[in-house]
mmCIF file of the N, C-alpha and C atoms, coordinates in Angstrom:
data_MODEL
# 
_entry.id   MODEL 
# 
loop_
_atom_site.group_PDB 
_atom_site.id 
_atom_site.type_symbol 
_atom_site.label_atom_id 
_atom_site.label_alt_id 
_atom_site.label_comp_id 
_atom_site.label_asym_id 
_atom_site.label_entity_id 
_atom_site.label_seq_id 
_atom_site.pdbx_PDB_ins_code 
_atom_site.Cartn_x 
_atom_site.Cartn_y 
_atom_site.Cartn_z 
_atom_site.occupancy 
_atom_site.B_iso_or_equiv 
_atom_site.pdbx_formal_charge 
_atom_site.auth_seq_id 
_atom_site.auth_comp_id 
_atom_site.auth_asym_id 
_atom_site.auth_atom_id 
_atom_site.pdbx_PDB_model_num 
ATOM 1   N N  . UNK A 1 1  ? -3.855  35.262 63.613 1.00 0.00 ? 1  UNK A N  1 
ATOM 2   C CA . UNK A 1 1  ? -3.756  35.230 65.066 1.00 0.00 ? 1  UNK A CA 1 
ATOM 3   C C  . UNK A 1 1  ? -5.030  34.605 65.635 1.00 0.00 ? 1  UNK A C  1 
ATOM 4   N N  . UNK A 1 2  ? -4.847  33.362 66.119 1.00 0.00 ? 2  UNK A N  1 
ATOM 5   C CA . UNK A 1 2  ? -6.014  33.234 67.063 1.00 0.00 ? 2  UNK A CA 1 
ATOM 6   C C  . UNK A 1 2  ? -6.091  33.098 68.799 1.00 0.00 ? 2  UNK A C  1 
ATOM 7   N N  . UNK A 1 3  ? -5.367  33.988 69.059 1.00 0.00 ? 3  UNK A N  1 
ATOM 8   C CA . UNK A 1 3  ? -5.172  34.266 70.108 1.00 0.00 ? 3  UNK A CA 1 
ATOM 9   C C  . UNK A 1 3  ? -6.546  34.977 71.354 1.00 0.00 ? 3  UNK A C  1 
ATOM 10  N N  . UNK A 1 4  ? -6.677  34.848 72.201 1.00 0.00 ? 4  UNK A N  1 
ATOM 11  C CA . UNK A 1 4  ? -7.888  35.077 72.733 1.00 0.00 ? 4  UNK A CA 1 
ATOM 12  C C  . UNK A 1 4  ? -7.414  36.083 74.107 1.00 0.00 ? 4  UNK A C  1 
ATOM 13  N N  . UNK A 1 5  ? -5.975  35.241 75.005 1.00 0.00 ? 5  UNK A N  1 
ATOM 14  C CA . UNK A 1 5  ? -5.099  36.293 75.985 1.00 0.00 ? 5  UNK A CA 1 
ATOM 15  C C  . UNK A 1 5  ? -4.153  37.475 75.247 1.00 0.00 ? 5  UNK A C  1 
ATOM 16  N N  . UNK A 1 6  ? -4.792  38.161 76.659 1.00 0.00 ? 6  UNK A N  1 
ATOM 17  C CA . UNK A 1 6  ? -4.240  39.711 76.202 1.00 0.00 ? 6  UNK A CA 1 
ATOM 18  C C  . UNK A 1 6  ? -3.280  39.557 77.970 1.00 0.00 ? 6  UNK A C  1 
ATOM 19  N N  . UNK A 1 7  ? -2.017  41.112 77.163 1.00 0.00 ? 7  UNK A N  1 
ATOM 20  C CA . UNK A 1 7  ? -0.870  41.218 78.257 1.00 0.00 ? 7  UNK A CA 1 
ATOM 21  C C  . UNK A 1 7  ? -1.644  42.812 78.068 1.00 0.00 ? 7  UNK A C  1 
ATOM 22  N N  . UNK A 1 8  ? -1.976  43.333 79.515 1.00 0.00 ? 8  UNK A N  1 
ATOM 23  C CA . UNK A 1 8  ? -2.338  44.587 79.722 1.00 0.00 ? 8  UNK A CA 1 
ATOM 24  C C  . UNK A 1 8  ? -1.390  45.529 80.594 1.00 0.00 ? 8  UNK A C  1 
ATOM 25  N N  . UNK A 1 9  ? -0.232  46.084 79.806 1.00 0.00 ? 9  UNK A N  1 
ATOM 26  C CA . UNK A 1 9  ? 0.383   47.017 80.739 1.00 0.00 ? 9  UNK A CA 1 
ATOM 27  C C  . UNK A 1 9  ? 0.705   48.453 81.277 1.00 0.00 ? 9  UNK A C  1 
ATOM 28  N N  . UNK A 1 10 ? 1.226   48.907 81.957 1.00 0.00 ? 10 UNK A N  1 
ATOM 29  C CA . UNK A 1 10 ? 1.528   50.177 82.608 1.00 0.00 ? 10 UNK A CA 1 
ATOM 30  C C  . UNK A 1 10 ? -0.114  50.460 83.094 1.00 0.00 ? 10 UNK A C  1 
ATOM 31  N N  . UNK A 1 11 ? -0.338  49.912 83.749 1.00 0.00 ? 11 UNK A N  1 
ATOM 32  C CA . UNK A 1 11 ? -1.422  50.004 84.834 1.00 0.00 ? 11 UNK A CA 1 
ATOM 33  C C  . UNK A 1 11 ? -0.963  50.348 85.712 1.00 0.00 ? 11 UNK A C  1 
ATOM 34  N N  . UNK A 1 12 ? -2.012  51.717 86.307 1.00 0.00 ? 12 UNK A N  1 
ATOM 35  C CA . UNK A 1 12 ? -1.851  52.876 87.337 1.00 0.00 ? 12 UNK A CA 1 
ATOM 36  C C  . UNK A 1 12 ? -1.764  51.518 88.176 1.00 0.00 ? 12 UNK A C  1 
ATOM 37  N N  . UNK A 1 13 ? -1.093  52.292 89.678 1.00 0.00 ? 13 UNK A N  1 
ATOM 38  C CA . UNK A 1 13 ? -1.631  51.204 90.979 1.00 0.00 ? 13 UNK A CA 1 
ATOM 39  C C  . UNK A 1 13 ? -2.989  50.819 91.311 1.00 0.00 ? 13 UNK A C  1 
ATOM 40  N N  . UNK A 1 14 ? -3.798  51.935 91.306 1.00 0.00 ? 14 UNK A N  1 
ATOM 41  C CA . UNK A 1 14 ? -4.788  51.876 92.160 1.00 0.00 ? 14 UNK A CA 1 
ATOM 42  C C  . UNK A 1 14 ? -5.943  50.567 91.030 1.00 0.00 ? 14 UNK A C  1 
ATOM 43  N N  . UNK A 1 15 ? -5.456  50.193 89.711 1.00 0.00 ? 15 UNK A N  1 
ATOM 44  C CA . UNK A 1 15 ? -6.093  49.920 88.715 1.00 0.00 ? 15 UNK A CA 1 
ATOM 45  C C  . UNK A 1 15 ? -6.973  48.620 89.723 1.00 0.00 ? 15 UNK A C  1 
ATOM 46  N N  . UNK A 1 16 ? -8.098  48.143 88.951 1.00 0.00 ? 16 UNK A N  1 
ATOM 47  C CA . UNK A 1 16 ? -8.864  46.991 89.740 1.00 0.00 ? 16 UNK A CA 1 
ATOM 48  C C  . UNK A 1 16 ? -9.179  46.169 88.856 1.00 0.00 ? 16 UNK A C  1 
ATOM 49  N N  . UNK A 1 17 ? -9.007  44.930 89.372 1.00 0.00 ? 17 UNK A N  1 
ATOM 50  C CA . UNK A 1 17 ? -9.695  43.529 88.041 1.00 0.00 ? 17 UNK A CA 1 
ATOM 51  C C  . UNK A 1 17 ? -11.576 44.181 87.863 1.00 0.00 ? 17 UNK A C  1 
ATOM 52  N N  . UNK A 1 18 ? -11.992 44.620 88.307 1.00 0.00 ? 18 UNK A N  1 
ATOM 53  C CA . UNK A 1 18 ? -13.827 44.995 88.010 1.00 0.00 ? 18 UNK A CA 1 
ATOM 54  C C  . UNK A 1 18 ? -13.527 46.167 87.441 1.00 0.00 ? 18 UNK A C  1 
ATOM 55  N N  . UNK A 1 19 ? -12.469 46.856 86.912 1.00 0.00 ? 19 UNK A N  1 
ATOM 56  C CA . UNK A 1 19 ? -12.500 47.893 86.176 1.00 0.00 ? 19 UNK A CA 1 
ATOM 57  C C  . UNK A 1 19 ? -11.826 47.444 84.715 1.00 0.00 ? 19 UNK A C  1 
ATOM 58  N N  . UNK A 1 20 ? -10.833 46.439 84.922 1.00 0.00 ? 20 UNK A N  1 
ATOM 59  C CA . UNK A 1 20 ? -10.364 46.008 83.745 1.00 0.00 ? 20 UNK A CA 1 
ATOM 60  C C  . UNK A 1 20 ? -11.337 44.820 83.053 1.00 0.00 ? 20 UNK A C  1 
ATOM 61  N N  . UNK A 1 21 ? -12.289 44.571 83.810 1.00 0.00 ? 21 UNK A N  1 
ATOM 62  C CA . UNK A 1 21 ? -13.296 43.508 83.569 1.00 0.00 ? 21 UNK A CA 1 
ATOM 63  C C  . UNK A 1 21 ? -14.574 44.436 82.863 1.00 0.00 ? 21 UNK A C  1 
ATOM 64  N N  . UNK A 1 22 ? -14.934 45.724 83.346 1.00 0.00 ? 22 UNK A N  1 
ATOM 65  C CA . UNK A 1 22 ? -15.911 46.359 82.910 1.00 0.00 ? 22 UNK A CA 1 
ATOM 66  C C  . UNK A 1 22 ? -15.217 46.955 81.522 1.00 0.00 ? 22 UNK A C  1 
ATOM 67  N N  . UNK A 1 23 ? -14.083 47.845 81.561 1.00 0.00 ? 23 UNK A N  1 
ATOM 68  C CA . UNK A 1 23 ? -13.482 48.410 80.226 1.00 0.00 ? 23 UNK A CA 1 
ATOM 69  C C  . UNK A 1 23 ? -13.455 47.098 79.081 1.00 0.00 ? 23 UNK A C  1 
ATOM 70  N N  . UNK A 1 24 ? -12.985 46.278 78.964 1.00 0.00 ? 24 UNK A N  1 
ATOM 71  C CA . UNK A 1 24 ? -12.544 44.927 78.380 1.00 0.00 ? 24 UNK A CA 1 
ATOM 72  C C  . UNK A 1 24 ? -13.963 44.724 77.737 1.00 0.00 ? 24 UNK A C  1 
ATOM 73  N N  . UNK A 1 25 ? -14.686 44.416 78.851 1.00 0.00 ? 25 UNK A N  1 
ATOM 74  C CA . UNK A 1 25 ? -16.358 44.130 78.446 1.00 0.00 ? 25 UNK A CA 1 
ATOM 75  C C  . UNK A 1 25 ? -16.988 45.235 77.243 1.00 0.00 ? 25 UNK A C  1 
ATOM 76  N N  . UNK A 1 26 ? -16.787 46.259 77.172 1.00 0.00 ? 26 UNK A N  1 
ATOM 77  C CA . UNK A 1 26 ? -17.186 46.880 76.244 1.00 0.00 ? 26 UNK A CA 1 
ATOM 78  C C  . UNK A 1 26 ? -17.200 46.456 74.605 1.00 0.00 ? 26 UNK A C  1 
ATOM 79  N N  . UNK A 1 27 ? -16.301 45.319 74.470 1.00 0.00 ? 27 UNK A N  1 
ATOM 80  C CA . UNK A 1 27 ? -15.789 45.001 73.221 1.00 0.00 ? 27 UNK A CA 1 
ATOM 81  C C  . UNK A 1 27 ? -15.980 43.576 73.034 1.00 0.00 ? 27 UNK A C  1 
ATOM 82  N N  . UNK A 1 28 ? -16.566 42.904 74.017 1.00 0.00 ? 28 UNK A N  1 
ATOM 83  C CA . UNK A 1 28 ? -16.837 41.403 73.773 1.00 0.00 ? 28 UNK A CA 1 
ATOM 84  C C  . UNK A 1 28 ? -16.643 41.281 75.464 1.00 0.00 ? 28 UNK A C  1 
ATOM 85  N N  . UNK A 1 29 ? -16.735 39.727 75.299 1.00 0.00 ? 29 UNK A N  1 
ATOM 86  C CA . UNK A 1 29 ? -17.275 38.822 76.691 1.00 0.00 ? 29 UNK A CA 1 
ATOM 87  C C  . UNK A 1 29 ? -15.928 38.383 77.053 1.00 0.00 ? 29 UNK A C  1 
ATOM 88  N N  . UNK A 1 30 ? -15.922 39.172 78.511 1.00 0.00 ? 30 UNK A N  1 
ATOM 89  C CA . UNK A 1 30 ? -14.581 38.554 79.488 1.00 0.00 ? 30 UNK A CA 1 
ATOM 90  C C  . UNK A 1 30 ? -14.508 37.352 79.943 1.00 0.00 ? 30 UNK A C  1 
ATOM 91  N N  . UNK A 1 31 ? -13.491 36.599 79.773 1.00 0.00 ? 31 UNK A N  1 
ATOM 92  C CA . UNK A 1 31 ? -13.939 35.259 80.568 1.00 0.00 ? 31 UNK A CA 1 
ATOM 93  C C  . UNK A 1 31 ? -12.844 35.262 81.797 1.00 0.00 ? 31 UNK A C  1 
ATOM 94  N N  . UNK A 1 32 ? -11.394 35.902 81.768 1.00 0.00 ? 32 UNK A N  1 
ATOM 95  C CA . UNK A 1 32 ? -10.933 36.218 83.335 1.00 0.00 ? 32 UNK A CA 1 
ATOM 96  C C  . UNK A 1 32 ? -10.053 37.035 83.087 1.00 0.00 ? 32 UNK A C  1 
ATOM 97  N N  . UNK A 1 33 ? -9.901  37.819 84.216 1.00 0.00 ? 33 UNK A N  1 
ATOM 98  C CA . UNK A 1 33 ? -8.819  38.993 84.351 1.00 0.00 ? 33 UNK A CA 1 
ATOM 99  C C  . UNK A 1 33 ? -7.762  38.616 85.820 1.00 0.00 ? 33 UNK A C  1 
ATOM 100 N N  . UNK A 1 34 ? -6.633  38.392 85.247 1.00 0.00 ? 34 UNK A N  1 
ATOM 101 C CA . UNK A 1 34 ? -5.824  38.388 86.072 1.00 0.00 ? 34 UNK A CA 1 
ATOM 102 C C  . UNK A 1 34 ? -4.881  39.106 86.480 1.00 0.00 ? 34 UNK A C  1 
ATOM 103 N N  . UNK A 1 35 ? -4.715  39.691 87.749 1.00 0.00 ? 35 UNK A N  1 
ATOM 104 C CA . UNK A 1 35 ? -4.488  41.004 87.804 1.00 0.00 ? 35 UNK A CA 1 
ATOM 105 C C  . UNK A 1 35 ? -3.122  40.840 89.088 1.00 0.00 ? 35 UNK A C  1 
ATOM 106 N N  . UNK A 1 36 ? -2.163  40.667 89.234 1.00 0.00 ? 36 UNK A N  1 
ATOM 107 C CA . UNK A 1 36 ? -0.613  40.672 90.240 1.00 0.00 ? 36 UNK A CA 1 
ATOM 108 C C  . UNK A 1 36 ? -1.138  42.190 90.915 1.00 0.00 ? 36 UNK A C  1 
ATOM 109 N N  . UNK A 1 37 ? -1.259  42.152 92.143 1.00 0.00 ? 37 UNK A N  1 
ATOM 110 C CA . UNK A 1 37 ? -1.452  43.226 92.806 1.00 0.00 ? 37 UNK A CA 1 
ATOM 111 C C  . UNK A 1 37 ? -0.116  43.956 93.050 1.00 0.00 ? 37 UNK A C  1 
ATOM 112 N N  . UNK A 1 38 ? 1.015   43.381 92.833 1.00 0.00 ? 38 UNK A N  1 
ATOM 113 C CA . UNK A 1 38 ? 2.205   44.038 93.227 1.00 0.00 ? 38 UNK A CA 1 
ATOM 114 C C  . UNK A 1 38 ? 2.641   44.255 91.941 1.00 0.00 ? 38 UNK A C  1 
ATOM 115 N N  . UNK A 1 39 ? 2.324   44.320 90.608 1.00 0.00 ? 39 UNK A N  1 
ATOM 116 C CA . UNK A 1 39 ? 2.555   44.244 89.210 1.00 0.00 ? 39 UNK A CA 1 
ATOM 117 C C  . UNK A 1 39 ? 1.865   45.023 88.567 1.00 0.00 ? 39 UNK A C  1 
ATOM 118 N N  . UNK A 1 40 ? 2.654   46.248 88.186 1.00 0.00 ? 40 UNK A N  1 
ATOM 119 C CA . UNK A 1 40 ? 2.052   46.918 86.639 1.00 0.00 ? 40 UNK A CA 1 
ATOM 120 C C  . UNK A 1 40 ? 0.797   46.645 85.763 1.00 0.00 ? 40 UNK A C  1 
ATOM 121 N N  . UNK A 1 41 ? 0.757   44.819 85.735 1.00 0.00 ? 41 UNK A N  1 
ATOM 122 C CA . UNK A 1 41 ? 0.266   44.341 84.581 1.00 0.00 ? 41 UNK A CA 1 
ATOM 123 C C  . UNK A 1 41 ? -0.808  43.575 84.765 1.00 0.00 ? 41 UNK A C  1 
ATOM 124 N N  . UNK A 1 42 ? -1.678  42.757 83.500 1.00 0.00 ? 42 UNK A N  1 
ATOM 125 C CA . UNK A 1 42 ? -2.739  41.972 84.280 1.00 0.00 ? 42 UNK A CA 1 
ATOM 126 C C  . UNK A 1 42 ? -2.903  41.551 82.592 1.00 0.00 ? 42 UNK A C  1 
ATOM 127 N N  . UNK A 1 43 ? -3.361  39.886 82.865 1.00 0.00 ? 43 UNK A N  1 
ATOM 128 C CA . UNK A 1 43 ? -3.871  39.104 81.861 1.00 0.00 ? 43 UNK A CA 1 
ATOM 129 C C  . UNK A 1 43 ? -5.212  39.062 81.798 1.00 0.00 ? 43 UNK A C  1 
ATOM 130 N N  . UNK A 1 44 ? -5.621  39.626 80.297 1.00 0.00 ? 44 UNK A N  1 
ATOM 131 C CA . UNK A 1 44 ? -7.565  39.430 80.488 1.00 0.00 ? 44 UNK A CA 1 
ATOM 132 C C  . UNK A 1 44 ? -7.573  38.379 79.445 1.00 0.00 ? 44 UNK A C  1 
ATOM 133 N N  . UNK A 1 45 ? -7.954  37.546 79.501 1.00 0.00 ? 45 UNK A N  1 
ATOM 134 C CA . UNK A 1 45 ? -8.947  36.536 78.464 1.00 0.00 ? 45 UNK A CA 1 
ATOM 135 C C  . UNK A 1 45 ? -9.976  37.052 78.256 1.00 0.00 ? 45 UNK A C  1 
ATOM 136 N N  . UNK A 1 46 ? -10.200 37.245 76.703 1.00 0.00 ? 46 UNK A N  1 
ATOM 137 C CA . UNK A 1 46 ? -11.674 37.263 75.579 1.00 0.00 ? 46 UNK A CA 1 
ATOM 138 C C  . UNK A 1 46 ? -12.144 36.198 75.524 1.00 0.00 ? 46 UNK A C  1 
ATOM 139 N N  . UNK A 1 47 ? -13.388 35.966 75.056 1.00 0.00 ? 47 UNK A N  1 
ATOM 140 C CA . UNK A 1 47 ? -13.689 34.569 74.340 1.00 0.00 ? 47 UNK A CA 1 
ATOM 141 C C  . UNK A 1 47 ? -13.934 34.473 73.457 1.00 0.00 ? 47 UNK A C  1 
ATOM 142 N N  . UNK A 1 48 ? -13.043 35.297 72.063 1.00 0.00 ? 48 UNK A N  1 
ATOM 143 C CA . UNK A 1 48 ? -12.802 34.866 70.628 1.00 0.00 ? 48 UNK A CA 1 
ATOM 144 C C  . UNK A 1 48 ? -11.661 35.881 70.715 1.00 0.00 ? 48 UNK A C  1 
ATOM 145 N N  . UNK A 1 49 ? -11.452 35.107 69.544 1.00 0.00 ? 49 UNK A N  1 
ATOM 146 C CA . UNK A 1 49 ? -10.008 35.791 69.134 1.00 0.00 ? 49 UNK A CA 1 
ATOM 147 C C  . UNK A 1 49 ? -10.309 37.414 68.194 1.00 0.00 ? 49 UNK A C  1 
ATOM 148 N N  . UNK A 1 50 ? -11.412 37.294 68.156 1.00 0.00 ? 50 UNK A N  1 
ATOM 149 C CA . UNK A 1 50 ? -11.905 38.633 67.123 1.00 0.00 ? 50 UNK A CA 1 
ATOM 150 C C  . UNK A 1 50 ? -12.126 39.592 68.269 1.00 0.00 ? 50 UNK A C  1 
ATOM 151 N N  . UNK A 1 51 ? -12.289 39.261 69.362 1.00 0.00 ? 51 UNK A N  1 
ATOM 152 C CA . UNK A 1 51 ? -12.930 40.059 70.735 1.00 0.00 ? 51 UNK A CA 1 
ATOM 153 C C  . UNK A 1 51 ? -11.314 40.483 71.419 1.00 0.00 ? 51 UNK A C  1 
ATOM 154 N N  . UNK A 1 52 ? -10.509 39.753 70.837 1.00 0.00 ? 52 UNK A N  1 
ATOM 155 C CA . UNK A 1 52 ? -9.118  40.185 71.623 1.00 0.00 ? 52 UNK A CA 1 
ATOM 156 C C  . UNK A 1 52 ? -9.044  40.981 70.583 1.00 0.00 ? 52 UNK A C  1 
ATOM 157 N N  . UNK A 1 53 ? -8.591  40.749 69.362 1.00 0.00 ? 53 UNK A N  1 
ATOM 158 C CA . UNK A 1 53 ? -8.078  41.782 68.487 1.00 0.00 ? 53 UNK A CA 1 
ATOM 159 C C  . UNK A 1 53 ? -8.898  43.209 68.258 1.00 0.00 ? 53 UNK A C  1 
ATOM 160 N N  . UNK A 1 54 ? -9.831  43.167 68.874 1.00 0.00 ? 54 UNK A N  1 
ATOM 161 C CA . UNK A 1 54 ? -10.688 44.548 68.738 1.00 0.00 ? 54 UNK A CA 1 
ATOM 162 C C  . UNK A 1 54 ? -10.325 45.079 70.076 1.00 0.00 ? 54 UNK A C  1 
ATOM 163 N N  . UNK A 1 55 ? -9.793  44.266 70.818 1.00 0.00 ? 55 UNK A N  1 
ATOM 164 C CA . UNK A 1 55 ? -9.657  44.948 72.520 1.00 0.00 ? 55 UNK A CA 1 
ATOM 165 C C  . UNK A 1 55 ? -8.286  45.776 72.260 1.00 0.00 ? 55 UNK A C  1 
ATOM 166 N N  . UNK A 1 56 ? -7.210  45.026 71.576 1.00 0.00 ? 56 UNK A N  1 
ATOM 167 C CA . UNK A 1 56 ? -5.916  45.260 71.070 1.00 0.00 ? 56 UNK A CA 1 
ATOM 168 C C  . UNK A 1 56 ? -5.659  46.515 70.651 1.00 0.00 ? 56 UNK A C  1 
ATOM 169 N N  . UNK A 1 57 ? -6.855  46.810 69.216 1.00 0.00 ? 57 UNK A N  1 
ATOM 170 C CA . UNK A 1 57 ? -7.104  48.375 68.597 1.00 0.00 ? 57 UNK A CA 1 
ATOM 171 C C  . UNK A 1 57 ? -7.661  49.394 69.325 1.00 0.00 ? 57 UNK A C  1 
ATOM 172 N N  . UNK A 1 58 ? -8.669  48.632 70.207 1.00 0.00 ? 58 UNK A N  1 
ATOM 173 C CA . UNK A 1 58 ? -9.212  50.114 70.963 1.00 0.00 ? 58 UNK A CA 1 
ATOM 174 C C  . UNK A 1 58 ? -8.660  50.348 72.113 1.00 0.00 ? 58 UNK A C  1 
ATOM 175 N N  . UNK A 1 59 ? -7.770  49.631 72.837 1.00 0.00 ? 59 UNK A N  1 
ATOM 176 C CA . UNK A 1 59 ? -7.380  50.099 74.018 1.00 0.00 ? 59 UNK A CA 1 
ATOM 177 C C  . UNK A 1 59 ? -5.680  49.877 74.483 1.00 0.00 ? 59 UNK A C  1 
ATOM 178 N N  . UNK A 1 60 ? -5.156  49.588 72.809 1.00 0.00 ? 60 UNK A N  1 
ATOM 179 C CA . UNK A 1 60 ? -3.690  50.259 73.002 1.00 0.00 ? 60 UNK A CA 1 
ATOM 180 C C  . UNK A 1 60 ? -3.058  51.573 72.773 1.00 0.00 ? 60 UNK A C  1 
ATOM 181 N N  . UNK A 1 61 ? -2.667  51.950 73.806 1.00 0.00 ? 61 UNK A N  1 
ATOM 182 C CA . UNK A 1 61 ? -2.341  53.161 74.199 1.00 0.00 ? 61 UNK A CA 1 
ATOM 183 C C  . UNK A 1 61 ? -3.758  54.787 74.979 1.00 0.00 ? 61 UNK A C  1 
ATOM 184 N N  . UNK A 1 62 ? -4.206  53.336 75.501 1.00 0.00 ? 62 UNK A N  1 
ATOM 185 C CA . UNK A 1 62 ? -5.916  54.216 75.672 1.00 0.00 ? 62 UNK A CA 1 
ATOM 186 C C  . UNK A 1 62 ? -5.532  54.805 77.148 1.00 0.00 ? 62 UNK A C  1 
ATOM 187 N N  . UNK A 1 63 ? -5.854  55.742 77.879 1.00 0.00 ? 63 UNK A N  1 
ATOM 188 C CA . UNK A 1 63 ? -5.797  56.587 79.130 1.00 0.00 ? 63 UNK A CA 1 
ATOM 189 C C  . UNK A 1 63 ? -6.136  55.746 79.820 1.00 0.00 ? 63 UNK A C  1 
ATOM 190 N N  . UNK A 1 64 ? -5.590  55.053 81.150 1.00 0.00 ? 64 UNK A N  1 
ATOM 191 C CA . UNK A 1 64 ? -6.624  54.992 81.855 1.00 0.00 ? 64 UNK A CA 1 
ATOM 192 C C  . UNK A 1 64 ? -5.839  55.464 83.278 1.00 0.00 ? 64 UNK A C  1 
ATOM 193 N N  . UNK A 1 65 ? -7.143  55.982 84.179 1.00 0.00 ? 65 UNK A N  1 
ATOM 194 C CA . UNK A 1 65 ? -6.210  56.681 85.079 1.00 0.00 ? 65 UNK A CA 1 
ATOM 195 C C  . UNK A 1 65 ? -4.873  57.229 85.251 1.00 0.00 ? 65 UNK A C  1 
ATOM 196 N N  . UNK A 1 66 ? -4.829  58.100 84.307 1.00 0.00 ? 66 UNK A N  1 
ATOM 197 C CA . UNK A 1 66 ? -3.583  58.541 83.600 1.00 0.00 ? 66 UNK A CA 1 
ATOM 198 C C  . UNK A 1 66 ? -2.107  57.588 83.382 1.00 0.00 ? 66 UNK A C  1 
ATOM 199 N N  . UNK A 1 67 ? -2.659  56.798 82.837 1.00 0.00 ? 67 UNK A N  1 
ATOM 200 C CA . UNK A 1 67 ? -1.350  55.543 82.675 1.00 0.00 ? 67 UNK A CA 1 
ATOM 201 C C  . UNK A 1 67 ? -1.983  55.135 80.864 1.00 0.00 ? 67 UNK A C  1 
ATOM 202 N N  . UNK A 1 68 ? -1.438  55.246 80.471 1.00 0.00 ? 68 UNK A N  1 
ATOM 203 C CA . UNK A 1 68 ? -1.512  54.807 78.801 1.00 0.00 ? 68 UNK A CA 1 
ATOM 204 C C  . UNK A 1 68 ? -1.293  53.431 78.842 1.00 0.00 ? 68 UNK A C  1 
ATOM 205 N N  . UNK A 1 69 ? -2.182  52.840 78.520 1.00 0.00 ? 69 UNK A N  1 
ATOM 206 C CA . UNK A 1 69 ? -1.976  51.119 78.537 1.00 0.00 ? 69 UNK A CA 1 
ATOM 207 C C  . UNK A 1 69 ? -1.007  50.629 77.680 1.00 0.00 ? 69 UNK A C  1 
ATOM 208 N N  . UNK A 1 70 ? -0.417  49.559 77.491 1.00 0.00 ? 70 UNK A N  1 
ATOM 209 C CA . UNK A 1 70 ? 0.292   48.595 76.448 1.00 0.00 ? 70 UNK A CA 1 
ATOM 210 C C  . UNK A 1 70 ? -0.796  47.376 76.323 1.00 0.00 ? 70 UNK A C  1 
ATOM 211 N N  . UNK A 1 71 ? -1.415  46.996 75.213 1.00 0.00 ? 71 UNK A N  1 
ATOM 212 C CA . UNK A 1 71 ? -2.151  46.305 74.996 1.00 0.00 ? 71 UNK A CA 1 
ATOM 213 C C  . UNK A 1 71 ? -1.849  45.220 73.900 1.00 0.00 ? 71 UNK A C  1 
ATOM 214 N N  . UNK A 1 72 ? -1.405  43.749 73.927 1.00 0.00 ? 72 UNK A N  1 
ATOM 215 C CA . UNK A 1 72 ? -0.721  43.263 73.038 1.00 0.00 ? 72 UNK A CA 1 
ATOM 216 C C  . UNK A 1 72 ? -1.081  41.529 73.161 1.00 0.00 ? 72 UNK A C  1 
ATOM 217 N N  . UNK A 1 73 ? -1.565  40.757 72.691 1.00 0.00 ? 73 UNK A N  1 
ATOM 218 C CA . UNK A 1 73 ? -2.053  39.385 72.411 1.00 0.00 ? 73 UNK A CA 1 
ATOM 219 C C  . UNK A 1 73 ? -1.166  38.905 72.122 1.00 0.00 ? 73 UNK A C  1 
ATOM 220 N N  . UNK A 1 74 ? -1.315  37.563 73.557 1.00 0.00 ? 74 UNK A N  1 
ATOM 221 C CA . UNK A 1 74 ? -0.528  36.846 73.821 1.00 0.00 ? 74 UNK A CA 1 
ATOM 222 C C  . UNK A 1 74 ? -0.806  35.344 73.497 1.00 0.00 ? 74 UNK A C  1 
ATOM 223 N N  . UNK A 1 75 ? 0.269   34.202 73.147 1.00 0.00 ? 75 UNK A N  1 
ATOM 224 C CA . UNK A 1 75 ? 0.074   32.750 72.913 1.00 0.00 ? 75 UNK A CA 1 
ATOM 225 C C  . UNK A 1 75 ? -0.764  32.417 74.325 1.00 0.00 ? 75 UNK A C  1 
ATOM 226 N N  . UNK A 1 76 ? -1.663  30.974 73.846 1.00 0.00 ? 76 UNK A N  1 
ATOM 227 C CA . UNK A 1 76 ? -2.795  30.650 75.010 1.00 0.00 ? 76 UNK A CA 1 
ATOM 228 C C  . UNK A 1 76 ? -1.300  30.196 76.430 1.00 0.00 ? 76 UNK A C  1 
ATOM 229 N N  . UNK A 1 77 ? -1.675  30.047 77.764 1.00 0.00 ? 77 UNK A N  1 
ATOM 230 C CA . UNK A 1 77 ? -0.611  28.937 78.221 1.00 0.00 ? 77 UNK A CA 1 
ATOM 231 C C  . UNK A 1 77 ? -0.506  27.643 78.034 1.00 0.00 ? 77 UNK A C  1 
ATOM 232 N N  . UNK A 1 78 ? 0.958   27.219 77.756 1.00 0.00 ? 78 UNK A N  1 
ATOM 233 C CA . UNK A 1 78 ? 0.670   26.078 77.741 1.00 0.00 ? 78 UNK A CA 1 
ATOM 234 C C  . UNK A 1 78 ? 0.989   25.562 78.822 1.00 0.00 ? 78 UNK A C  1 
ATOM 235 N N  . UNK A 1 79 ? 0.976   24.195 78.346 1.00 0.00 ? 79 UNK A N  1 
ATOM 236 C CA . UNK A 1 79 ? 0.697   23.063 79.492 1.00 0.00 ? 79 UNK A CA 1 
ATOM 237 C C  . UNK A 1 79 ? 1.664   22.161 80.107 1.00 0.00 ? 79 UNK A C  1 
ATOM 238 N N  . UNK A 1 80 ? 2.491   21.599 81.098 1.00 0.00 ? 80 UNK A N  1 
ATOM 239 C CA . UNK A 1 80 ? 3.465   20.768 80.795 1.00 0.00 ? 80 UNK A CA 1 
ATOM 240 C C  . UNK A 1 80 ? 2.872   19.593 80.324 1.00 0.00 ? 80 UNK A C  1 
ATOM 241 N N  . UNK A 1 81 ? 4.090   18.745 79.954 1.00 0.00 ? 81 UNK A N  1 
ATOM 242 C CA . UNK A 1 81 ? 3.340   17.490 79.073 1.00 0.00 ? 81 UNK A CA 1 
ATOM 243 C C  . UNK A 1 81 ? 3.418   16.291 80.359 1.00 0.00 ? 81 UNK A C  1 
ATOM 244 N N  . UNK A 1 82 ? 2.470   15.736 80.284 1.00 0.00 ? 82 UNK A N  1 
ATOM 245 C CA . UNK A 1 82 ? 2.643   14.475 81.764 1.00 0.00 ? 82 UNK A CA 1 
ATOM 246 C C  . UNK A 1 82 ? 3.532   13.317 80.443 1.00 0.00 ? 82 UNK A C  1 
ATOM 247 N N  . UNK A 1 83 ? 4.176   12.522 81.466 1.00 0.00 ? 83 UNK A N  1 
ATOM 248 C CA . UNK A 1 83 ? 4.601   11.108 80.919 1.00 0.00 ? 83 UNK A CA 1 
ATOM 249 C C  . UNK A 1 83 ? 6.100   11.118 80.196 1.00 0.00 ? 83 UNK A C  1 
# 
């Protein structure tokens, strides 16, 4: 897997990108958290793929504000093709 995006779900409401940016950070270097305010869920980018897969082990199924995360590494996006 060299995957680097993570799918972060069953996030409480009140959850915040500077909280999923500080938790995340504990395990390597965030490079963005994207977070649907009307959505459960939120995409964090690592910047290695060893920094996702350690985010993967320690914080699937981890508490947070009483919501048990789903934590699961996702393909990069792709791109459409021009031409």
């Amino acid at each position: 897997m060299n995957h680097t995006r993570l799918y972060v779900g069953d996030l409480a409401p009140n959850s915040t990108q500077q909280q999923l940016h500080d938790l995340f950070g504990t395990v390597g270097k965030v490079v963005s958290v994207d977070l649907a305010h009307s959505s459960p869920f939120a995409f964090v980018e690592m910047a290695s793929a060893i920094e996702a897969q350690q985010a993967v082990k320690q914080y699937n199924g981890y508490n947070l504000d009483g919501s048990k995360l789903i934590v699961y590494s996702i393909p990069p996006r792709s791109h459409p093709r021009m031409g």
